[in-house]
C-alpha positions in Angstrom: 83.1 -71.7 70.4 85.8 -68.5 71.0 87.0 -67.3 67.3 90.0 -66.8 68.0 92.5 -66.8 65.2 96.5 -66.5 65.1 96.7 -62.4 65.2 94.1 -62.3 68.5 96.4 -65.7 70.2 99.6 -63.8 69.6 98.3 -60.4 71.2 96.9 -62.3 74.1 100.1 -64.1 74.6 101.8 -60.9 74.6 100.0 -59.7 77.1 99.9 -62.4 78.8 103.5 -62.4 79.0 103.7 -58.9 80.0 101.7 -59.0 82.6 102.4 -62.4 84.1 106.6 -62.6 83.3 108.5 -65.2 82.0 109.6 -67.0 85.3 105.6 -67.2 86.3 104.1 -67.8 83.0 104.2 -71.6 82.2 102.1 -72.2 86.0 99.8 -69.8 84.7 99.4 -71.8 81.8 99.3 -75.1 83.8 96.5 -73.8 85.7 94.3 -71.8 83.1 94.7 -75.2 81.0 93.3 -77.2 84.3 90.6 -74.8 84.7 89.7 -74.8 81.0 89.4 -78.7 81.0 87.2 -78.5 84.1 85.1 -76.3 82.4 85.0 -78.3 79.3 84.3 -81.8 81.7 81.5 -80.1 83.5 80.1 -78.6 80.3 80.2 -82.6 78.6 78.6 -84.1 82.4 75.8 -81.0 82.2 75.2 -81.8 78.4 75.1 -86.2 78.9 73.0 -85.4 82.0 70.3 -83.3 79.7 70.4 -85.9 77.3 69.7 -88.6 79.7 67.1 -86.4 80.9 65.0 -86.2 77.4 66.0 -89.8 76.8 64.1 -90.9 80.1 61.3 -88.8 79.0 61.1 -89.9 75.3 61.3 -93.5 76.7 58.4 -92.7 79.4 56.2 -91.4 77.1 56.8 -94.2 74.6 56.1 -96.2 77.2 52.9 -94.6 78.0 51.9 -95.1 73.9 52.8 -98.7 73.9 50.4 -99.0 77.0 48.0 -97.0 75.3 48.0 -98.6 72.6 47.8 -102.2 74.7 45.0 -101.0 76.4 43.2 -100.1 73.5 43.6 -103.5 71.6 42.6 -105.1 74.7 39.8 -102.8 74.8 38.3 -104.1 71.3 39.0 -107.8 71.8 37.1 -107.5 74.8 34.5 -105.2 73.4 34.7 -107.8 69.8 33.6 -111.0 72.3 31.0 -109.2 74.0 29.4 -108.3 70.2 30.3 -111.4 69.0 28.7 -113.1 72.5 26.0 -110.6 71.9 25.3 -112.1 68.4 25.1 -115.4 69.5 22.8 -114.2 72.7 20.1 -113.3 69.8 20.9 -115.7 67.4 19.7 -118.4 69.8 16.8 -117.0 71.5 15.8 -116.1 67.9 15.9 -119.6 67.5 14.3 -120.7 70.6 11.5 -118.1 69.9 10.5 -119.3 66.4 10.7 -123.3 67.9 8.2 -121.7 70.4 6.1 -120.3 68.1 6.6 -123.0 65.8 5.2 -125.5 68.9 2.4 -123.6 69.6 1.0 -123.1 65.8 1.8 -126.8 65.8 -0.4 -127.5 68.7 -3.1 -125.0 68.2 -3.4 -126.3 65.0 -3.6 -129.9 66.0 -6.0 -129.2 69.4 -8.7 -127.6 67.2 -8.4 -130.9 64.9 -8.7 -133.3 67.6 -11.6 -131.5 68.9 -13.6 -131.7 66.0 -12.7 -135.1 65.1 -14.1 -136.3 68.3 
């Protein structure tokens, strides 16, 4: 903060005395002590009040990660059943399609049979 050390406190008091007198100094002192703890109190609120303030915007934009990251993961479970759905889509009109071809071979082969046989 102020470097001040002994040799600069003692010339100030000096001064101070000087100017100010003896009988008026220690109200002087009263109030530049009040007005230096003001000072002090409204430099702490200013400093809490900017930390609050990057504290509420860390936490928003952690917030806005998290739901990211939510959104995401929902995302690929939804997008995983639709593949996996997708898979099983094929997978059984695969099957259906070779049981229909497998029918029709079957019954092709069996018409031409029975016509020659009668």
């Amino acid at each position: 903060m102020l470097d001040i050390g002994f040799p600069e406190f003692l010339l100030i008091s000096f001064v101070l005395l000087i100017v100010v007198g003896p009988k008026d100094l220690p109200k002087v002192l009263r109030s530049i002590s009040s007005f230096v703890r003001k000072i002090k109190s409204m430099a702490t609120q200013f400093h809490s009040g900017i930390d609050d303030l990057a504290n509420e915007a860390e936490i928003s934009d952690l917030r806005n990660q998290v739901q990211k990251l939510d959104d995401k993961s929902i995302m690929n479970s939804e997008i995983d059943e639709l593949k996996s759905f997708e898979d099983d889509l094929n997978i059984n009109s695969l099957k259906k399609d070779i049981n229909e071809i497998k029918n029709s071979n079957n019954t092709k082969k069996k018409s031409p049979l029975k016509t020659k046989k009668t």
